[in-house]
PyMOL CGO cylinders between C-alpha atoms (Angstrom):
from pymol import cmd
from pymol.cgo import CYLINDER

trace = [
    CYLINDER, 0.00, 0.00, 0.00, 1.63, 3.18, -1.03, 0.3, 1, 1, 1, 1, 1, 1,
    CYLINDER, 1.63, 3.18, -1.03, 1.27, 6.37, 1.20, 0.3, 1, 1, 1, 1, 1, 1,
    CYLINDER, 1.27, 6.37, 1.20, 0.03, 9.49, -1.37, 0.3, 1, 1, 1, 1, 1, 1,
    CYLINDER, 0.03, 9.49, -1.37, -0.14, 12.97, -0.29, 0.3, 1, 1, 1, 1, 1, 1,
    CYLINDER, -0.14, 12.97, -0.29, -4.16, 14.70, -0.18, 0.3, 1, 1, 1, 1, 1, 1,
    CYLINDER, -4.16, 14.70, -0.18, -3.45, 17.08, -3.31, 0.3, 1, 1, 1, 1, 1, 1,
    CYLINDER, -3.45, 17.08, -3.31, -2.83, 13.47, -5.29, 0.3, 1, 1, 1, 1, 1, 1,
    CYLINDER, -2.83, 13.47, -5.29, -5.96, 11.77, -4.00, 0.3, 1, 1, 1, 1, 1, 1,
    CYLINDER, -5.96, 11.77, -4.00, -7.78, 14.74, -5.07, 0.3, 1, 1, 1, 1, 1, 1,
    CYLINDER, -7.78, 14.74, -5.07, -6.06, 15.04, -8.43, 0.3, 1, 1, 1, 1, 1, 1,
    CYLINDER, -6.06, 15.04, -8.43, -6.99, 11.04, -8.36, 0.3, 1, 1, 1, 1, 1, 1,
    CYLINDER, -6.99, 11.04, -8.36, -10.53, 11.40, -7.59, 0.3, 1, 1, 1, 1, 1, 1,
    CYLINDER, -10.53, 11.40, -7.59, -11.47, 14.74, -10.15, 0.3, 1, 1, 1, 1, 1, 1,
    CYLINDER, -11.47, 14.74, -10.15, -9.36, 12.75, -13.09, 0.3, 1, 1, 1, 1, 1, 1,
    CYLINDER, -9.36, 12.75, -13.09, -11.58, 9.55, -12.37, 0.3, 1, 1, 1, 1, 1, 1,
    CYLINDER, -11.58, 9.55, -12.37, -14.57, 11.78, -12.70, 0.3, 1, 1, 1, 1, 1, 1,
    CYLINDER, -14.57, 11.78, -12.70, -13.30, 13.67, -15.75, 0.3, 1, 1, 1, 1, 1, 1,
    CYLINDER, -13.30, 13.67, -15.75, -15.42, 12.58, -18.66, 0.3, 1, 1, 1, 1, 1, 1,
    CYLINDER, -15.42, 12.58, -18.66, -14.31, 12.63, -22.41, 0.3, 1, 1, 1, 1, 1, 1,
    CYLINDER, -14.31, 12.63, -22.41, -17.71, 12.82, -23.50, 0.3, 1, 1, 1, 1, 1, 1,
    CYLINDER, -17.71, 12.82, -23.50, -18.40, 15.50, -22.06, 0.3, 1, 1, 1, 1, 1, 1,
    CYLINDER, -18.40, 15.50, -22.06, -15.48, 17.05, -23.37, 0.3, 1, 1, 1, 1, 1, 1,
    CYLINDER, -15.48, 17.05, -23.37, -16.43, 16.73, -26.75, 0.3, 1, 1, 1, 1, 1, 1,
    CYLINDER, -16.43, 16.73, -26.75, -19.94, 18.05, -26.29, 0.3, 1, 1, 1, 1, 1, 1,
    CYLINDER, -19.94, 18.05, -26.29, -17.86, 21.20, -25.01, 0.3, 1, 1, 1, 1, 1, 1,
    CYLINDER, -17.86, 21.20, -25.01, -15.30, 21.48, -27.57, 0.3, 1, 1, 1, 1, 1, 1,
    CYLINDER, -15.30, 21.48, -27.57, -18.16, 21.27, -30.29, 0.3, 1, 1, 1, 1, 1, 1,
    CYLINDER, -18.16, 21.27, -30.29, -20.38, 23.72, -28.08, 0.3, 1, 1, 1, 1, 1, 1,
    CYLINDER, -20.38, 23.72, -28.08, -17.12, 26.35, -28.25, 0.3, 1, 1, 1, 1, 1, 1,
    CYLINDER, -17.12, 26.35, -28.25, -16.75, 25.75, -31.56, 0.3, 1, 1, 1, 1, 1, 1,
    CYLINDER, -16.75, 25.75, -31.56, -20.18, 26.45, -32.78, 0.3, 1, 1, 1, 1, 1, 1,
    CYLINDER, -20.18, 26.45, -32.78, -20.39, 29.56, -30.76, 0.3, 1, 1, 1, 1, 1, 1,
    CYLINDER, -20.39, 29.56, -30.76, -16.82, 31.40, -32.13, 0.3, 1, 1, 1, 1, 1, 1,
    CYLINDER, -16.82, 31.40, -32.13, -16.87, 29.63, -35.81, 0.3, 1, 1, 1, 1, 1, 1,
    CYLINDER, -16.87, 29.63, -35.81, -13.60, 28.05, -35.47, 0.3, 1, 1, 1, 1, 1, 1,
    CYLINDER, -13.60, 28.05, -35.47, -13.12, 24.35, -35.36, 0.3, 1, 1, 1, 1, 1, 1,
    CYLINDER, -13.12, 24.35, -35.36, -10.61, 23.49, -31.97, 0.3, 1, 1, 1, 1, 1, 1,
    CYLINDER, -10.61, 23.49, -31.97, -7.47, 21.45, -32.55, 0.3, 1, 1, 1, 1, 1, 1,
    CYLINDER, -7.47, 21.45, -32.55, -8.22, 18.30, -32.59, 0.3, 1, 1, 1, 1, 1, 1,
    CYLINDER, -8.22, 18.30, -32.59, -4.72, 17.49, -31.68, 0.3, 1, 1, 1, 1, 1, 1,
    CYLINDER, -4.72, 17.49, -31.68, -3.87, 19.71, -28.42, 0.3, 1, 1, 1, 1, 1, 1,
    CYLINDER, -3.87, 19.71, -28.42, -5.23, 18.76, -25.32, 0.3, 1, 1, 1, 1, 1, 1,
    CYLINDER, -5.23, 18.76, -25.32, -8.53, 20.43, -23.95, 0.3, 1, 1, 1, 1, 1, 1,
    CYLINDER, -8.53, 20.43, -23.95, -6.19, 22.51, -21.26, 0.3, 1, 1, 1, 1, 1, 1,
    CYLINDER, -6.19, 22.51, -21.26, -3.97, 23.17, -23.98, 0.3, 1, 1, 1, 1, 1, 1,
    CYLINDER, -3.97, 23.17, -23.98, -6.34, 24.96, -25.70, 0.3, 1, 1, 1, 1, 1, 1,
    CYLINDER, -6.34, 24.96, -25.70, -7.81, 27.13, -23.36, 0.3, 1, 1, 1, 1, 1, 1,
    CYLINDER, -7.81, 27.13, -23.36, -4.43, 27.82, -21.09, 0.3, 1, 1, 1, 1, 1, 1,
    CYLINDER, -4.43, 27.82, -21.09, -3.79, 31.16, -22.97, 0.3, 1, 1, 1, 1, 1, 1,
    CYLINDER, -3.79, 31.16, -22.97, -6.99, 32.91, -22.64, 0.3, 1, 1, 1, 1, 1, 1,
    CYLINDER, -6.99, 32.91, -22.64, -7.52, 33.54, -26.14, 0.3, 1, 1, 1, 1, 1, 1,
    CYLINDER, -7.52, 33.54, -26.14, -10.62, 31.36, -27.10, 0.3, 1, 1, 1, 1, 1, 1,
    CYLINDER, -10.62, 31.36, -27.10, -12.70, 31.95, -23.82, 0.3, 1, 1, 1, 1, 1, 1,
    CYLINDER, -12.70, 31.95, -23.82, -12.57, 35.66, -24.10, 0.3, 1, 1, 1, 1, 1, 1,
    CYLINDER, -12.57, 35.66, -24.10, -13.43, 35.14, -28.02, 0.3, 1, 1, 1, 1, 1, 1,
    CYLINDER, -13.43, 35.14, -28.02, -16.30, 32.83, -26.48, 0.3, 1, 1, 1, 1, 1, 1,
    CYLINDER, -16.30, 32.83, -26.48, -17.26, 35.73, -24.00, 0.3, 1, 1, 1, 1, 1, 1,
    CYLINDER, -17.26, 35.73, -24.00, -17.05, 38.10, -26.91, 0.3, 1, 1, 1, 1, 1, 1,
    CYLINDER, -17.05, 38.10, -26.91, -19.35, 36.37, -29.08, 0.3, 1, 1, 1, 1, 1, 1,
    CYLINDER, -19.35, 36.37, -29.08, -22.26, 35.75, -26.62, 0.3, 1, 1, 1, 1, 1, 1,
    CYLINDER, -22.26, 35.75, -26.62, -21.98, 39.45, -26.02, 0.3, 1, 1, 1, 1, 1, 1,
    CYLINDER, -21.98, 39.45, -26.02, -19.79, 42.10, -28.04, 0.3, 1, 1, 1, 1, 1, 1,
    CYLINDER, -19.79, 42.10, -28.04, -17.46, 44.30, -26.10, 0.3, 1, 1, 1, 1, 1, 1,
    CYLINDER, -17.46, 44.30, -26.10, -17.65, 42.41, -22.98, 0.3, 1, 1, 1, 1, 1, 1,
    CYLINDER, -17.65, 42.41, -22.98, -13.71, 41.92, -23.00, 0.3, 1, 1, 1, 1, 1, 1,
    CYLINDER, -13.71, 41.92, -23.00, -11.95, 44.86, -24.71, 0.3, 1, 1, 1, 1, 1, 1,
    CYLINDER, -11.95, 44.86, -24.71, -8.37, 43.29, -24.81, 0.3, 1, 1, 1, 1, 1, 1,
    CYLINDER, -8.37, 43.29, -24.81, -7.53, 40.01, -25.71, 0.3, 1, 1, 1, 1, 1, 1,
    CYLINDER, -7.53, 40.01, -25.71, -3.52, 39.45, -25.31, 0.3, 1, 1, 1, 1, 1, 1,
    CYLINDER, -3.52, 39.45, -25.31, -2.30, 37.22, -27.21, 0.3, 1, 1, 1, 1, 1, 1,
    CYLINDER, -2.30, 37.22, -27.21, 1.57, 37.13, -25.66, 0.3, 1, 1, 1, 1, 1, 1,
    CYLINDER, 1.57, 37.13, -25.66, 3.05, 33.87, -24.57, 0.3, 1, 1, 1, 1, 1, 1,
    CYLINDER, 3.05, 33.87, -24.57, 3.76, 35.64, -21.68, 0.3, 1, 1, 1, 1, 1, 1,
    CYLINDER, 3.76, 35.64, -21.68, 2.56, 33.66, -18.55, 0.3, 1, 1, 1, 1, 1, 1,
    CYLINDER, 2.56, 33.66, -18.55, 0.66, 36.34, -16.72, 0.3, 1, 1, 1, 1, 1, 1,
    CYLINDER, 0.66, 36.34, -16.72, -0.63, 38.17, -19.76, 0.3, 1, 1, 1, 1, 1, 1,
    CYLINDER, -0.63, 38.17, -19.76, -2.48, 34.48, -20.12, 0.3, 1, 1, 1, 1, 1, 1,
    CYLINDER, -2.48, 34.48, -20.12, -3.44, 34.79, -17.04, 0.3, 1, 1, 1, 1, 1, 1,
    CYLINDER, -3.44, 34.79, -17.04, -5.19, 38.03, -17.35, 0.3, 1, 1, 1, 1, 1, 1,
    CYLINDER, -5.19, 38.03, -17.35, -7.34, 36.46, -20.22, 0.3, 1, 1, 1, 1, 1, 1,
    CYLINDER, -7.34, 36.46, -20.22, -8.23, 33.64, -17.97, 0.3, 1, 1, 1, 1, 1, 1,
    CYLINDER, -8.23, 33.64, -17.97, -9.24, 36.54, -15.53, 0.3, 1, 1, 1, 1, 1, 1,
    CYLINDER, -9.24, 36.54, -15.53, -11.12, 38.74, -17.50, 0.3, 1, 1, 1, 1, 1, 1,
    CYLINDER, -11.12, 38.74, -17.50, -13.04, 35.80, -19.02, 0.3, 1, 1, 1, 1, 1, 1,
    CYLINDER, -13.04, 35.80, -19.02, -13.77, 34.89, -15.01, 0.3, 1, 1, 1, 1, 1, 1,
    CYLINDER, -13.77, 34.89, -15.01, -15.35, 37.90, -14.72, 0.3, 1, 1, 1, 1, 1, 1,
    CYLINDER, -15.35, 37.90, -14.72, -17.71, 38.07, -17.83, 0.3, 1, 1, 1, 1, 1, 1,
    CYLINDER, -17.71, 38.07, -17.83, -19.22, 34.87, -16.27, 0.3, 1, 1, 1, 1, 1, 1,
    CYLINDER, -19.22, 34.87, -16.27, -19.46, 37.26, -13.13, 0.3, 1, 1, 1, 1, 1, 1,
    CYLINDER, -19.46, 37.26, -13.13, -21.45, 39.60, -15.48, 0.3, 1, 1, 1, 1, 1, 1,
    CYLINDER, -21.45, 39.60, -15.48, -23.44, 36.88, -17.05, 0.3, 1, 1, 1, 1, 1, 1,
    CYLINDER, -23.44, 36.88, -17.05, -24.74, 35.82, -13.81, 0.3, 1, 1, 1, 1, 1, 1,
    CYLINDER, -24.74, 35.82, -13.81, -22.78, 31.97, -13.47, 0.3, 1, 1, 1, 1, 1, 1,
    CYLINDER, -22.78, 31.97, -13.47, -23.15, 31.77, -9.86, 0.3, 1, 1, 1, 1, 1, 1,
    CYLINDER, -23.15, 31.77, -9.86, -19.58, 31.65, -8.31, 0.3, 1, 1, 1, 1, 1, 1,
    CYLINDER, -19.58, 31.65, -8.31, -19.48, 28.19, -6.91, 0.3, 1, 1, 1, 1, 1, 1,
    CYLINDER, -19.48, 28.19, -6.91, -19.98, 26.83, -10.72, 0.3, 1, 1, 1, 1, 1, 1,
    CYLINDER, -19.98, 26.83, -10.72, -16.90, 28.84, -11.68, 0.3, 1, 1, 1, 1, 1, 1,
    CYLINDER, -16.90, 28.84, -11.68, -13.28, 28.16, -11.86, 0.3, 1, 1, 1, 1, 1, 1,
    CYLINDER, -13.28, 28.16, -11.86, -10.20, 29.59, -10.08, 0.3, 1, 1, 1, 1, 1, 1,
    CYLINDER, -10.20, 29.59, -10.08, -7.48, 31.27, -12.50, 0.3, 1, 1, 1, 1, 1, 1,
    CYLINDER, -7.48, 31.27, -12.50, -4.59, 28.59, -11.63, 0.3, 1, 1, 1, 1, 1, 1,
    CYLINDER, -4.59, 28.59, -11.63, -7.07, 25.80, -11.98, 0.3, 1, 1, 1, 1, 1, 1,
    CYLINDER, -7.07, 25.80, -11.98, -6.74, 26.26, -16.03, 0.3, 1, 1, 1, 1, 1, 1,
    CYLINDER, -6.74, 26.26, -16.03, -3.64, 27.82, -16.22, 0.3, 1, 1, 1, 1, 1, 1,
    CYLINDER, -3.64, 27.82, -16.22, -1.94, 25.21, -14.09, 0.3, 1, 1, 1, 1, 1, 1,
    CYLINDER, -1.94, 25.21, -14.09, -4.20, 22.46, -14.84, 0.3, 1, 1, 1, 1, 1, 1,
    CYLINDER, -4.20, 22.46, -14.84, -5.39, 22.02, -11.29, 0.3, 1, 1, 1, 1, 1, 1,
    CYLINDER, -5.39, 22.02, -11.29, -8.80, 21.11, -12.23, 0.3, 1, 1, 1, 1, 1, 1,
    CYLINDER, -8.80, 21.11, -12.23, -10.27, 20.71, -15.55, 0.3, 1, 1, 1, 1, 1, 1,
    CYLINDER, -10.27, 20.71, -15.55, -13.28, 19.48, -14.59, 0.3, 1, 1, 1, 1, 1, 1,
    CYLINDER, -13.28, 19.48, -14.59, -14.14, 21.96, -12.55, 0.3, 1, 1, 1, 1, 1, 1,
    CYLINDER, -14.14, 21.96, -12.55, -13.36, 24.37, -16.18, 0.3, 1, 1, 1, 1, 1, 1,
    CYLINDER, -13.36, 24.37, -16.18, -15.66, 21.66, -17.91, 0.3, 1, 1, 1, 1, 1, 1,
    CYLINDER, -15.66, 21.66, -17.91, -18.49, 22.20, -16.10, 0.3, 1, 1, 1, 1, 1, 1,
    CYLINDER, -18.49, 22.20, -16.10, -18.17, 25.98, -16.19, 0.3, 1, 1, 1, 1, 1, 1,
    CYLINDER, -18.17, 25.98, -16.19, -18.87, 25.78, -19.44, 0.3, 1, 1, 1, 1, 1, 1,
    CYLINDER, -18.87, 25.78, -19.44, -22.29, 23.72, -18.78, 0.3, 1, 1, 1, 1, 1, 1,
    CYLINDER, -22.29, 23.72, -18.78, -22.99, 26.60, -15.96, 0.3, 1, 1, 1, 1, 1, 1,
    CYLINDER, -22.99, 26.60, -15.96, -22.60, 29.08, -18.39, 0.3, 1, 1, 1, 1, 1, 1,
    CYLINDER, -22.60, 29.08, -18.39, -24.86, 27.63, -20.95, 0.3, 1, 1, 1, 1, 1, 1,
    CYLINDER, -24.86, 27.63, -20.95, -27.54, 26.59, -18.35, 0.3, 1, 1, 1, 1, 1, 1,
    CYLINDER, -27.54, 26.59, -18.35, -27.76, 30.29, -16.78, 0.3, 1, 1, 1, 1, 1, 1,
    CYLINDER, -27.76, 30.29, -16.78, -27.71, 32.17, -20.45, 0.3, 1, 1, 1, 1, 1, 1,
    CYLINDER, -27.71, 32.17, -20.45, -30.67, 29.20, -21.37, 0.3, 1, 1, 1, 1, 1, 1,
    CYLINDER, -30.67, 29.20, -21.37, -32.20, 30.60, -18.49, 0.3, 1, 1, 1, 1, 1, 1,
    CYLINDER, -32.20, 30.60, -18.49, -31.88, 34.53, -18.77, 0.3, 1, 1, 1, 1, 1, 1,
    CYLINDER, -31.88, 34.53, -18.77, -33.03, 34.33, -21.95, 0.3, 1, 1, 1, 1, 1, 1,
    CYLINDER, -33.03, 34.33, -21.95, -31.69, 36.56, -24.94, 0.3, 1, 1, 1, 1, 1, 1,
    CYLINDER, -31.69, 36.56, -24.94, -29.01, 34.68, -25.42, 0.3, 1, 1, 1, 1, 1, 1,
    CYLINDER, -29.01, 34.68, -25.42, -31.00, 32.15, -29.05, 0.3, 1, 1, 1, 1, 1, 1,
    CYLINDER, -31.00, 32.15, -29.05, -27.71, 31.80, -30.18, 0.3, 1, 1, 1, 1, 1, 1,
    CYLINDER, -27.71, 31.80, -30.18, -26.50, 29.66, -27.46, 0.3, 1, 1, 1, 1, 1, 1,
    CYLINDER, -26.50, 29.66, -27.46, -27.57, 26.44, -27.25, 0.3, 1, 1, 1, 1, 1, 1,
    CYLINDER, -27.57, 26.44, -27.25, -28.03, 24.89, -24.01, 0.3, 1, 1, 1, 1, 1, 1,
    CYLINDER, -28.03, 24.89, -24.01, -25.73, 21.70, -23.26, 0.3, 1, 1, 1, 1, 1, 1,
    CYLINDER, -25.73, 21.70, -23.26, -26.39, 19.66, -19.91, 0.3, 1, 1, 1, 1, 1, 1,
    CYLINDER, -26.39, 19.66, -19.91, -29.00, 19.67, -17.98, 0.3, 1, 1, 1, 1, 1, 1,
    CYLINDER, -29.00, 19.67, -17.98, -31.39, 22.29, -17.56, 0.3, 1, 1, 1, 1, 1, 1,
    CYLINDER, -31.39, 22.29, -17.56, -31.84, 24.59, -14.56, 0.3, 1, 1, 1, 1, 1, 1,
    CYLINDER, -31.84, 24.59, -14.56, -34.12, 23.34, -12.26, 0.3, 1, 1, 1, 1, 1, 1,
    CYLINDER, -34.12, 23.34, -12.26, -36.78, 25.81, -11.40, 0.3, 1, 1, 1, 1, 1, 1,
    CYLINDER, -36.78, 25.81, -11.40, -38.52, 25.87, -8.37, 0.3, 1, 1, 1, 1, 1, 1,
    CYLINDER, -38.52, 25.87, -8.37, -42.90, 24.75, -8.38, 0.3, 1, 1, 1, 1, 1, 1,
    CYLINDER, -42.90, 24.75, -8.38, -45.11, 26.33, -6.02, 0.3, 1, 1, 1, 1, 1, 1,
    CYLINDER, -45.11, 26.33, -6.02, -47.97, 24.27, -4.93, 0.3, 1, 1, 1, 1, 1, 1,
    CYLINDER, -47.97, 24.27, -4.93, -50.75, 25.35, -3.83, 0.3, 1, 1, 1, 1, 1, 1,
    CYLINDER, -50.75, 25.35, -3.83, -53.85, 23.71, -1.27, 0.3, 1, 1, 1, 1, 1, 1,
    CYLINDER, -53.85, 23.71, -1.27, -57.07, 24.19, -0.65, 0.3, 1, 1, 1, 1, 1, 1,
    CYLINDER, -57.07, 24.19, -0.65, -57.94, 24.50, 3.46, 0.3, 1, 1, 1, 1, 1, 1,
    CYLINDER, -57.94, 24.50, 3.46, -59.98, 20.76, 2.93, 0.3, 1, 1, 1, 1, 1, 1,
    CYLINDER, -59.98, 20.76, 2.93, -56.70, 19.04, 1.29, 0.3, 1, 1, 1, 1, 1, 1,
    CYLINDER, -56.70, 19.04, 1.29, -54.35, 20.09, 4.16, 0.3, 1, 1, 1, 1, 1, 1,
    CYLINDER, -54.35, 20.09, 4.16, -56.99, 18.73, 6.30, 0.3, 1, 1, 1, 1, 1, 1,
    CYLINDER, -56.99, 18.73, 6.30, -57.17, 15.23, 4.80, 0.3, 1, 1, 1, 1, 1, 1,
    CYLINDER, -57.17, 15.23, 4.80, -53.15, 15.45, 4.91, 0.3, 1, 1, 1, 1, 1, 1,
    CYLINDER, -53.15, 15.45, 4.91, -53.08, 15.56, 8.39, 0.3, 1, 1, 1, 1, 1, 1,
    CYLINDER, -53.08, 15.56, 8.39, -55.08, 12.38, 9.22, 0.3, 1, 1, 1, 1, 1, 1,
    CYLINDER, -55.08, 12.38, 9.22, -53.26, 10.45, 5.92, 0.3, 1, 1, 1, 1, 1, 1,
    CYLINDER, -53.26, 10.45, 5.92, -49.73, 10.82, 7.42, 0.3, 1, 1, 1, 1, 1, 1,
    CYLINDER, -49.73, 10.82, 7.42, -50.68, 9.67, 10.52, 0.3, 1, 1, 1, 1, 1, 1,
    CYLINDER, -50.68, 9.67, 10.52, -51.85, 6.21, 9.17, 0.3, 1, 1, 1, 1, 1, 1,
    CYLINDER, -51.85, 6.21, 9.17, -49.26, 5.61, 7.28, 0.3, 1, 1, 1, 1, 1, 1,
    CYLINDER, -49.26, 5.61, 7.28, -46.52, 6.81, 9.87, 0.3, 1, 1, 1, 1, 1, 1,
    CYLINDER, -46.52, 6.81, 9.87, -47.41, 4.90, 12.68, 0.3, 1, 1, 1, 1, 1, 1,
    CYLINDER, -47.41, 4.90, 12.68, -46.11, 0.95, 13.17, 0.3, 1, 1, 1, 1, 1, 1,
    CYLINDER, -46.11, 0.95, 13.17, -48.65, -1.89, 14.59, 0.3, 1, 1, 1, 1, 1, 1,
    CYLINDER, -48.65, -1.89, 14.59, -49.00, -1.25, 18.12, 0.3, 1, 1, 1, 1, 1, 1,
    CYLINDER, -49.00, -1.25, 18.12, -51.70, -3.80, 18.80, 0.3, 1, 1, 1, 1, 1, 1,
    CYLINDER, -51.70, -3.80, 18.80, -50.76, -7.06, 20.98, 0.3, 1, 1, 1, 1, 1, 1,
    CYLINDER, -50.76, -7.06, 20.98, -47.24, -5.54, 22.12, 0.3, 1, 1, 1, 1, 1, 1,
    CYLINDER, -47.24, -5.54, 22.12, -46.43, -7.03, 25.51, 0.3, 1, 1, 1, 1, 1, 1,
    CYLINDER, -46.43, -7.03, 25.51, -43.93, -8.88, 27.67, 0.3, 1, 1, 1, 1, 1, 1,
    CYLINDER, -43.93, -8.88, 27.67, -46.62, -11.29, 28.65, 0.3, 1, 1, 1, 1, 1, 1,
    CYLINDER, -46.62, -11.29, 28.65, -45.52, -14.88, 28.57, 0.3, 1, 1, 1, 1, 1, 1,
    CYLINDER, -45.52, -14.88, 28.57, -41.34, -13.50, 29.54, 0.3, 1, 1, 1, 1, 1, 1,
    CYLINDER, -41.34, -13.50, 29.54, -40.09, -14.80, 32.18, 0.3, 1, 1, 1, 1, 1, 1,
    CYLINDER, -40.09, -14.80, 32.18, -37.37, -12.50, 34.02, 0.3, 1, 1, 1, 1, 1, 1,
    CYLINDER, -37.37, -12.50, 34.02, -34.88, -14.72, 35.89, 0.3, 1, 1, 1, 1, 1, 1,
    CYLINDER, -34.88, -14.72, 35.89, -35.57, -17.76, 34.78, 0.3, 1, 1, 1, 1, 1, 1,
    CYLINDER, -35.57, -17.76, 34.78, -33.71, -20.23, 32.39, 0.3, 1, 1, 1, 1, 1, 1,
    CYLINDER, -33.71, -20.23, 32.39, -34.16, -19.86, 28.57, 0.3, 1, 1, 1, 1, 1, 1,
    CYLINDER, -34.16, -19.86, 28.57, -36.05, -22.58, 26.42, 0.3, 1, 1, 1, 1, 1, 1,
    CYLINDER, -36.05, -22.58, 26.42, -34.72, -22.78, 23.18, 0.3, 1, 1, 1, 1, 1, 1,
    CYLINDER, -34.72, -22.78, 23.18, -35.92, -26.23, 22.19, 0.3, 1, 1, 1, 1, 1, 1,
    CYLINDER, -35.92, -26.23, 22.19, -39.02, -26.66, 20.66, 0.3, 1, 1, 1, 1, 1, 1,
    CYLINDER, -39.02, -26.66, 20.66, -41.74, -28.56, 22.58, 0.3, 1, 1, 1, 1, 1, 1,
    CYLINDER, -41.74, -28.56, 22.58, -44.06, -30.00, 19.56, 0.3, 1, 1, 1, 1, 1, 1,
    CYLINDER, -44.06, -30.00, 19.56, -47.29, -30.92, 21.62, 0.3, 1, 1, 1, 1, 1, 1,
    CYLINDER, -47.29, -30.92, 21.62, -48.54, -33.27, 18.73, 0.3, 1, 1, 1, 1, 1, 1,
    CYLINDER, -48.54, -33.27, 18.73, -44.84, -35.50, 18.68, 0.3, 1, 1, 1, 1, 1, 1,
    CYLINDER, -44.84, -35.50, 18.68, -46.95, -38.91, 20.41, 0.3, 1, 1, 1, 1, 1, 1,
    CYLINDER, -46.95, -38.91, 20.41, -43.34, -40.69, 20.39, 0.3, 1, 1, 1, 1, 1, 1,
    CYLINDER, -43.34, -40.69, 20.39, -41.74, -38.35, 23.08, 0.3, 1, 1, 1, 1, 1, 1,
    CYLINDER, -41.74, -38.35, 23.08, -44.77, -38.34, 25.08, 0.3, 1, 1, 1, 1, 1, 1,
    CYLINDER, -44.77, -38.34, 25.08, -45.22, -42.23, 24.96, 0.3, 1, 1, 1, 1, 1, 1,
    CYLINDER, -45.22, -42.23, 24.96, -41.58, -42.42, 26.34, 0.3, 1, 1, 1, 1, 1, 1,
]
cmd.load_cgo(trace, "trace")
C-alpha cells in the first residue's frame, strides 16, 4: 500500500470523474459559438491555457464584454485572459461556486471543474433568456414549483400521514417472559406422540 499525499488523492478522484464525452460536447459547443473548429490534436487545457478562445467565447455571446484580448506567450498576460473571461461569467450571472479559479486552467489544477463551467454558463444564459444563439448543453436549470392547497386538502393530509406513519401497536407485551428464569430454546411440539409415549 503506497502512502500518497491529499493534493494526489484529489487530483486522483477529479481525473476519475473527468469525462471525455463530455469534453467533446464542449469542444463542439465552443466551436459552434466562435466559428472556429478546436485542434483536434492539443489537449482540452492546452487549448484554453492562454486565454484567447474563452474571451473570443465571451465576446461572441456578447460584443465588447472583454476589450483586450492578449495574445503574448507571456505567462501572466495568459493569465489576465483567464481573468477577464472569469469575470464576464461574473457579469453573465454563473453563480460563483460553478466557476473556476485562475490557476485551476492555467496550471491544470482542475479541468473538470473548467468543464463544467462551461455547462454553468450555458444553463444560466438558457435561463436569462436573450441569449438564441446559445444552445443549451447539460441539464437544464431546475426551477422551483409552487404548490398550492385548498384548506380541505391540508386537512385530509393531516389524518393520511398519521396512518401511514405509525407501526402496529396492537398485541405488544412482555406477557408470557419470564425475568430470571432459564431460557427454552428447544421446541416442545405438543402433537410428537413418540416423546410423550416415552
Amino acid at each position: 500500500m503506497s502512502v500518497t499525499s491529499l493534493d494526489q488523492d484529489l487530483a486522483k478522484k477529479r481525473a476519475d470523474k473527468y469525462d471525455d464525452d463530455n469534453e467533446r460536447e464542449v469542444r463542439e459547443w465552443i466551436s459552434g459559438i466562435i466559428g472556429e473548429e478546436l485542434p483536434a490534436d492539443k489537449s482540452f487545457h492546452e487549448i484554453l491555457k492562454n486565454g484567447v478562445i474563452l474571451c473570443k467565447l465571451a465576446n461572441k455571446i456578447e460584443p465588447g464584454t472583454i476589450r483586450k484580448i492578449n495574445a503574448s506567450k507571456m505567462p501572466f498576460m495568459q493569465m489576465e485572459n483567464i481573468s477577464a473571461y472569469l469575470n464576464a461569467l461574473n457579469k453573465f450571472g454563473v453563480p460563483a461556486h460553478e466557476t473556476f479559479q485562475t490557476i485551476d486552467l492555467f496550471e491544470n489544477k482542475n479541468m473538470l471543474q473548467v468543464l463544467n463551467s462551461f455547462f454553468a454558463l450555458s444553463r444560466t444564459l438558457n435561463d436569462k433568456g436573450g441569449y438564441d444563439n446559445i444552445p443549451l448543453i447539460g441539464p437544464k436549470l431546475a426551477k422551483s414549483r409552487e404548490c398550492s392547497f385548498t384548506e380541505e386538502q391540508l386537512r385530509e393530509g393531516l389524518f393520511i400521514a398519521g396512518k401511514y406513519s405509525q407501526g402496529y401497536t396492537g398485541g405488544s407485551s412482555q406477557s408470557g417472559m419470564s425475568f430470571g428464569n432459564r431460557r427454552e430454546i428447544t421446541y416442545n411440539n405438543p402433537f410428537d406422540k413418540d416423546k410423550e409415549s416415552k
